[in-house]
MARLOKOL-651369 format. One record per residue (C-alpha): x, y, z; chain; residue number from 1. Coordinates in steps of 0.2 Angstrom, whole numbers, m for minus. Each point is the difference from the previous one (the first is absolute). Example, Ala and Ser with C-alpha at 12.3 -4.5 7.8 and 13.67 -1.06 7.14 Angstrom:
<rs>
((62; m22; 39); A; 1) ((6; 17; m3); A; 2) 
</rs>
This chain:
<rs>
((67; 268; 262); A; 1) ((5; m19; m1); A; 2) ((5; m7; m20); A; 3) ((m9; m14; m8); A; 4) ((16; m10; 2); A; 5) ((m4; 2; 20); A; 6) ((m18; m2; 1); A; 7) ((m1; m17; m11); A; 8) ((m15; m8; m8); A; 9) ((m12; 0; 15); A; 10) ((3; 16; 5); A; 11) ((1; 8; m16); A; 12) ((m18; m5; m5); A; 13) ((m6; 5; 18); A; 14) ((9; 19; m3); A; 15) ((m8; m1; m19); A; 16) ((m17; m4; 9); A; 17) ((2; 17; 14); A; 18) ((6; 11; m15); A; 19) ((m10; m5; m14); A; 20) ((m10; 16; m4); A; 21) ((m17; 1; 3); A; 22) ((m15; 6; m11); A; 23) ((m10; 16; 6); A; 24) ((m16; m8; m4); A; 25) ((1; m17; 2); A; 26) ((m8; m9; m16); A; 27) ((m18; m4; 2); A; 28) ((m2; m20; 3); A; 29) ((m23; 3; m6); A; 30) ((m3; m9; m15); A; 31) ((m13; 6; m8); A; 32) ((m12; m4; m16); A; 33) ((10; 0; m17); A; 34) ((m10; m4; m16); A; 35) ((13; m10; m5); A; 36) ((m1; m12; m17); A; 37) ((m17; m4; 1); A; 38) ((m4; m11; m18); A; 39) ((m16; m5; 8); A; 40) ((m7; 20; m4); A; 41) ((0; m4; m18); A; 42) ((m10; m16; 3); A; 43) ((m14; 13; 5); A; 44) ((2; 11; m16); A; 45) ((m1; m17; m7); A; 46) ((m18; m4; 9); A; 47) ((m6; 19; m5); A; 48) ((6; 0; m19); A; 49) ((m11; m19; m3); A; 50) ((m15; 9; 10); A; 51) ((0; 11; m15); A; 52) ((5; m11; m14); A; 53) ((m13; m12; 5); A; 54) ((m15; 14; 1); A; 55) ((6; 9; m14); A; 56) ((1; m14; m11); A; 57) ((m16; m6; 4); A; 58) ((6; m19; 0); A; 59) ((m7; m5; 17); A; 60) ((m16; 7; 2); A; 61) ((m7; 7; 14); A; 62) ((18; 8; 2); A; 63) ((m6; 19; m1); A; 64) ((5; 4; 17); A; 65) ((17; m6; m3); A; 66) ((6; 16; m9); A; 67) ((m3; 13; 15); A; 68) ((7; m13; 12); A; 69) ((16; 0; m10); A; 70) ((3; 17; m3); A; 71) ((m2; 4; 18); A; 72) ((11; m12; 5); A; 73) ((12; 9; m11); A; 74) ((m4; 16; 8); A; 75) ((2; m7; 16); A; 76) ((17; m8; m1); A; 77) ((8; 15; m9); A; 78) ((m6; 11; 12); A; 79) ((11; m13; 13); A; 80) ((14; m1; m10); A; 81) ((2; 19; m7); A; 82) ((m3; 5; 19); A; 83) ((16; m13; 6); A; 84) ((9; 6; m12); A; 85) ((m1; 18; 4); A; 86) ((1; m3; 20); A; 87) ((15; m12; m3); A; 88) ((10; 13; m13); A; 89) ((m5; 15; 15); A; 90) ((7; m12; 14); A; 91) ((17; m4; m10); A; 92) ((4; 16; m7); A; 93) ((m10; 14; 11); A; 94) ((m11; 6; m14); A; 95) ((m10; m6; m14); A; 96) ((7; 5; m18); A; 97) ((m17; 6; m6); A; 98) ((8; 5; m18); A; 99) ((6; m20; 0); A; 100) ((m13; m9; 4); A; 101) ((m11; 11; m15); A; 102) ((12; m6; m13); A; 103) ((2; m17; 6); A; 104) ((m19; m2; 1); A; 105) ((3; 7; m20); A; 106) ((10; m12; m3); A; 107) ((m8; m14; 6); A; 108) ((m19; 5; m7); A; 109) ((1; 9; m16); A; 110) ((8; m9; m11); A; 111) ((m12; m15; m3); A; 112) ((m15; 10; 4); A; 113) ((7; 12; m16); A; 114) ((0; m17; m6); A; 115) ((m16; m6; 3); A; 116) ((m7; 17; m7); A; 117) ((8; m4; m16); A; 118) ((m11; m15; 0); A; 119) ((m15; 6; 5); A; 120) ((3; 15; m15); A; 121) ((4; m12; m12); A; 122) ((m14; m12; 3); A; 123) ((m13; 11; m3); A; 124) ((8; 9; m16); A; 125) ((3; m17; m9); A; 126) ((m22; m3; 3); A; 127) ((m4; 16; m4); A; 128) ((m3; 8; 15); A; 129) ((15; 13; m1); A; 130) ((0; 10; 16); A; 131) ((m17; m3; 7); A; 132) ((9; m1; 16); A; 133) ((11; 13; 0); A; 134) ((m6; 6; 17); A; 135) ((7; m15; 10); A; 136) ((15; m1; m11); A; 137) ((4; 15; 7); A; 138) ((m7; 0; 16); A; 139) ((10; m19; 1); A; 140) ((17; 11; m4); A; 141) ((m6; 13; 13); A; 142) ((m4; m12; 14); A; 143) ((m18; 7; 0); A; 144) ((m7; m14; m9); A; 145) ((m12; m5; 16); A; 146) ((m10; 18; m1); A; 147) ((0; m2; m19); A; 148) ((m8; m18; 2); A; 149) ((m14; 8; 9); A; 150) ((m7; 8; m20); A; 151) ((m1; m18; m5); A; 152) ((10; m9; m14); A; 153) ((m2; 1; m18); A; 154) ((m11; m11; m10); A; 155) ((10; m14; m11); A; 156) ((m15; m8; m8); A; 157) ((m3; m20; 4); A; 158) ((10; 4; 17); A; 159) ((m10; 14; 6); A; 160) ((5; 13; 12); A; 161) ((17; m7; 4); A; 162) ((18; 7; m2); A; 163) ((17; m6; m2); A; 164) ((8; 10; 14); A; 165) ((m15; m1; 10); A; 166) ((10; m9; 15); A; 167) ((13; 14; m1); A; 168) ((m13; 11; 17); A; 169) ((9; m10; 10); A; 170) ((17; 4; m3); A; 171) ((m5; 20; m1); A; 172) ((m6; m1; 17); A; 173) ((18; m9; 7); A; 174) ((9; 14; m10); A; 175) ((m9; 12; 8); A; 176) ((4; m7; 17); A; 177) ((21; m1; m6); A; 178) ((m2; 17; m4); A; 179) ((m7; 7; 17); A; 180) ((4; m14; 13); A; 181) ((20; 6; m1); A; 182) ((m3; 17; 5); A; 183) ((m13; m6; 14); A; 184) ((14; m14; 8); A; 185) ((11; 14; 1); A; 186) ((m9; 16; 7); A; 187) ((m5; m13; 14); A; 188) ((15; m5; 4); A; 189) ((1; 7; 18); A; 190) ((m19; m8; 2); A; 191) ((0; m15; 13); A; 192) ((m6; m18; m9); A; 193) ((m14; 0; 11); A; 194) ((m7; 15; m5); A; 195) ((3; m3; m18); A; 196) ((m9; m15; 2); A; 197) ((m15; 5; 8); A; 198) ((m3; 13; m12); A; 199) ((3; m13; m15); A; 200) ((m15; m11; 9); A; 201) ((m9; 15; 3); A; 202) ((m1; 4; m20); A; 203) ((m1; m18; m7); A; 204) ((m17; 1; 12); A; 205) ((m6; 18; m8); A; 206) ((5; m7; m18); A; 207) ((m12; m16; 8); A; 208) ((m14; 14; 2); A; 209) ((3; 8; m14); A; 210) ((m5; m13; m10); A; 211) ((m14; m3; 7); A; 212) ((m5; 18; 1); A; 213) ((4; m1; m20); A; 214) ((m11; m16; m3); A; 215) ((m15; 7; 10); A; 216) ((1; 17; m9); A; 217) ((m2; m10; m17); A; 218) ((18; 1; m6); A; 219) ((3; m12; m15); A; 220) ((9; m14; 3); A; 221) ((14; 9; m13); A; 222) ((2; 13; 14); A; 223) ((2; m11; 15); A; 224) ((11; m14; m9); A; 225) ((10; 12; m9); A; 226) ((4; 15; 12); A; 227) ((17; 3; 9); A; 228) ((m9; 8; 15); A; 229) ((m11; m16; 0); A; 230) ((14; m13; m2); A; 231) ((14; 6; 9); A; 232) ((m3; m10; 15); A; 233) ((6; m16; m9); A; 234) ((19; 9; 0); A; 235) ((m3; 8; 18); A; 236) ((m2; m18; 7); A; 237) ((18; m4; m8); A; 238) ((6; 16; 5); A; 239) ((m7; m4; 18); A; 240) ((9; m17; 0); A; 241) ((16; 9; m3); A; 242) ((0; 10; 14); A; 243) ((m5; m13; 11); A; 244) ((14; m13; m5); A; 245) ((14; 15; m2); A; 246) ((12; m2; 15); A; 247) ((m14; m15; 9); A; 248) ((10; m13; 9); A; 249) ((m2; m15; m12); A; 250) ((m15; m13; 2); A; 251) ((9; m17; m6); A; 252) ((m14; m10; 9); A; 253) ((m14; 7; m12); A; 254) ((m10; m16; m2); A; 255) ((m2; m5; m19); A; 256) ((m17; 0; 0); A; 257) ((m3; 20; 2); A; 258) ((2; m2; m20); A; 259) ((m15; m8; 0); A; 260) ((m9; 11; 11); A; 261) ((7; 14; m13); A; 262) ((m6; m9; m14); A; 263) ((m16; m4; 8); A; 264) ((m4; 17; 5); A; 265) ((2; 3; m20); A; 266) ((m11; m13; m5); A; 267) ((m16; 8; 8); A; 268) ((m1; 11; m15); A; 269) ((m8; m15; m8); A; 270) ((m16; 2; 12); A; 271) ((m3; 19; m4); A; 272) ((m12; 9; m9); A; 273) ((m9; 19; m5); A; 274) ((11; 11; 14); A; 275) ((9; m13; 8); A; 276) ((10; m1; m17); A; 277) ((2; 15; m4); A; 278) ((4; 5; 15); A; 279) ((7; m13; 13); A; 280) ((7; m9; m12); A; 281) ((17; 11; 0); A; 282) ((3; m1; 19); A; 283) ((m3; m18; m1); A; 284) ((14; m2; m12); A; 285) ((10; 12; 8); A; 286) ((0; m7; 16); A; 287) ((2; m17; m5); A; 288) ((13; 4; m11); A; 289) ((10; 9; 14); A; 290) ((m2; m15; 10); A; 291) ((9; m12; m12); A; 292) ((13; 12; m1); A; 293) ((5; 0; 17); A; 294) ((0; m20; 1); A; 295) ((12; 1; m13); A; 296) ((11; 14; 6); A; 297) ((1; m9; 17); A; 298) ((4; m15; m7); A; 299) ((12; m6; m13); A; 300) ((m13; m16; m6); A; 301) ((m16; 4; m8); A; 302) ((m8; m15; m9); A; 303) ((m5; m1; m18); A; 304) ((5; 22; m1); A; 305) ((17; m9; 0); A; 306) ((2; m11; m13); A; 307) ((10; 1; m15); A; 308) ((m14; 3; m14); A; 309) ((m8; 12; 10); A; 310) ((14; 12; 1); A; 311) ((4; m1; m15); A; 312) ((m19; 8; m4); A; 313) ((3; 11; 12); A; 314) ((14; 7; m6); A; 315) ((m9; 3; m17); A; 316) ((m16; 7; 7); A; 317) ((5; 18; m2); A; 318) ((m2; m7; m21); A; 319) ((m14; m12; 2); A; 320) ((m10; 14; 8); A; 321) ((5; 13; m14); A; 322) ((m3; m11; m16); A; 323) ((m14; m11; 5); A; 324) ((m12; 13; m7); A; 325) ((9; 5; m16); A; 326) ((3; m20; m5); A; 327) ((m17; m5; 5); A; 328) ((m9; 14; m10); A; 329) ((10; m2; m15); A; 330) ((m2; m20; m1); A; 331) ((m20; 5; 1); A; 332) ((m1; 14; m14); A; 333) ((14; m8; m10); A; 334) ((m5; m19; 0); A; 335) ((m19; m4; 9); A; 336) ((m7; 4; 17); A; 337) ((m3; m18; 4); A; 338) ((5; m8; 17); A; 339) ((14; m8; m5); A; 340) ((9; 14; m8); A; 341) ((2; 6; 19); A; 342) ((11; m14; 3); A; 343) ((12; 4; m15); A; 344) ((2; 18; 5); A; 345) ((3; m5; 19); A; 346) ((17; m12; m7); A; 347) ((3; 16; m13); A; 348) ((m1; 9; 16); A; 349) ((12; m8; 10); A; 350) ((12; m2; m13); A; 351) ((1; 17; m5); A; 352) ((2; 6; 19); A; 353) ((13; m13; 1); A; 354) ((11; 8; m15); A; 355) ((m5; 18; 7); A; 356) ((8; m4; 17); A; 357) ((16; m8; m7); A; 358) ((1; 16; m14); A; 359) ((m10; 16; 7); A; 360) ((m1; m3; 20); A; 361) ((14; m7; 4); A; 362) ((15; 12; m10); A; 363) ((m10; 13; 7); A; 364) ((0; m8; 18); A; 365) ((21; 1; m1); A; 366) ((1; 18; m2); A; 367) ((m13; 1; 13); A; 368) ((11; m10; 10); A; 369) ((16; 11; m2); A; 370) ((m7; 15; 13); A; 371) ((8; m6; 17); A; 372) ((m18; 2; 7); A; 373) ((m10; m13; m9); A; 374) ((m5; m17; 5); A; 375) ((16; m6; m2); A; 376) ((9; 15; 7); A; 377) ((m8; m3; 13); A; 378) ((3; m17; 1); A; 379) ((m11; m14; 1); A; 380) ((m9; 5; 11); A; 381) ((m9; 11; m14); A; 382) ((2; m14; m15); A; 383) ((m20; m3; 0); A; 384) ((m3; 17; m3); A; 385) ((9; 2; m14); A; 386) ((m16; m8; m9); A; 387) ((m12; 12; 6); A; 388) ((m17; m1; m11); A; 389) 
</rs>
């Protein structure tokens, strides 16, 4: 075997090249979909947090539909992002951390709703109505809230039926999903995408049915709005988008204006009435909402969901959402229920969420952050879904 002395420069880098070792499997040169750093998702929390603000303040009228269009916007883009997140931690590390992801959805939810309970709770105690509504405290701390809501709410005089923590059905019915979407992801693990898939369409149309089947049986409308069997569509079409996108070939040439048809397909909520409401209106959103997602996950650009001030509301949503309620009833009860009240307890609102994510969300968001398969551990692929609502 000749030196390197002997073989000089030419001939070294031509043995190098013959006795370079090779890999066994050759790396893979597919790209495909990552979630990546995608600021533009919190521009959409942003759009379904002033949906609600705007209908629960009652400062626009005509505005009632703007509440359920918000909340199932939410729904839709959790059950997106907590699907990507539980795909993309399965695909990195071989398994999903069920035990994990239950503590770090602690982390992230309880501590500002235990907040927001407080509120509630003391509201009502200071004006005499000590626990009238002890039954969606608890069921908000329970995360059944949305079955409880069905019984009505408690009578606070010049407001009527109304409740402080009224809003929190929403969030019991994306805990309940956390809790059992986990264990789901992973006992079909071995199942192809396209069957998982189909069978997600296939029950996003029976939950369709179901509604209708409901409405025509003479269901109240508290049964249809507030039931998990009748609104977990809203997080299947997210999910479904998940399974779709995970492992795709990226789309970079998704034309900007599929936002619109998204947000298009939204606003037809605005034309329905009777059972179309009820009923329609949630695969509307859904569908709509899953649409916008995918513009933006295709594409790094998405319009006015980008900007700076929008973002920053999206990032708070988690706390405009939980205090709105609270601050709104206590401005009425404690000072007059006269329009213009609604506009000081929406800037009390947003100054309080503001101070509860720099002091409650975010401390808690750290030690969220310290288990390797969080957003972050997982890189930034995951970073948006660290502010799952």
């Amino acid at each position: 075997m000749a030196s390197v002395e002997t073989i000089g420069p030419l001939g070294l880098r031509r043995w190098v090249g013959r006795h370079r070792a090779t890999p066994t499997h050759p790396p893979s040169t597919q790209v495909t979909w990552q979630l990546g750093h995608r600021p533009q998702l919190d521009g959409i929390r942003a759009m379904a947090v002033i949906f609600v603000l705007i209908a629960h303040s009652e400062l626009i009228p005509h505005t009632g539909l703007g509440g359920p269009v918000g909340v199932s916007v939410f729904f839709t883009l959790s059950g997106f992002l907590i699907t990507t997140l539980l795909l993309e931690e399965r695909q990195v590390y071989g398994s999903i951390k069920v035990g994990g992801f239950y503590k770090r959805r602690f982390l992230r939810l309880v501590p500002a709703m235990v907040t927001c309970v407080v509120l509630g709770l003391v509201t009502l105690l200071i004006h005499g109505y000590g626990f009238a509504d002890w039954k969606l405290e608890l069921g908000t701390l329970t995360y059944t809230a949305n079955w409880v809501s069905m019984g009505g709410f408690p009578n606070l005089g010049p407001l009527g039926h109304m409740s402080p923590l009224g809003h929190t059905w929403s969030l019991a019915i994306e805990e309940q999903f956390y809790l059992i979407w986990p264990l789901v992801v992973t006992l079909t693990a071995s199942v192809s995408k396209r069957r998982m898939v189909a069978v997600m369409g296939t029950l996003c149309a029976l939950i369709l049915v179901w509604r209708f089947v409901l409405f025509n049986g003479g269901a109240s409308f508290s049964r249809i709005y507030f039931g998990t069997d009748t609104r977990a569509d809203l997080l299947m079409y997210g999910a479904l988008l998940a399974y779709l996108l995970h492992k795709s070939t990226p789309r970079q040439n998704v034309a900007r204006w599929v936002v619109w048809v998204g947000l298009a397909i939204i606003g037809t909520t605005r034309l329905m009435t009777g059972a179309a409401k009820d009923c329609l209106l949630p695969t509307a959103v859904g569908i709509g909402t899953a649409v916008v997602i995918y513009a933006i996950a295709q594409n790094s650009g998405a319009g006015f969901f980008g900007w700076r001030w929008v973002r920053w509301i999206g990032k708070r949503s988690y706390g405009l959402y939980l205090y709105q309620l609270p601050v709104i009833v206590f401005f009425m009860l404690t000072v007059t229920t006269a329009k213009w009240i609604q506009f000081v307890a929406l800037i009390a609102t947003f100054v309080l969420a503001a101070l509860s994510y720099k002091y409650i969300e975010m401390p808690f968001q750290r030690m969220k952050d310290r288990d390797k398969r969080s957003g972050r551990g997982l890189g930034e692929s995951l970073g948006p879904a660290a502010g799952v609502t």
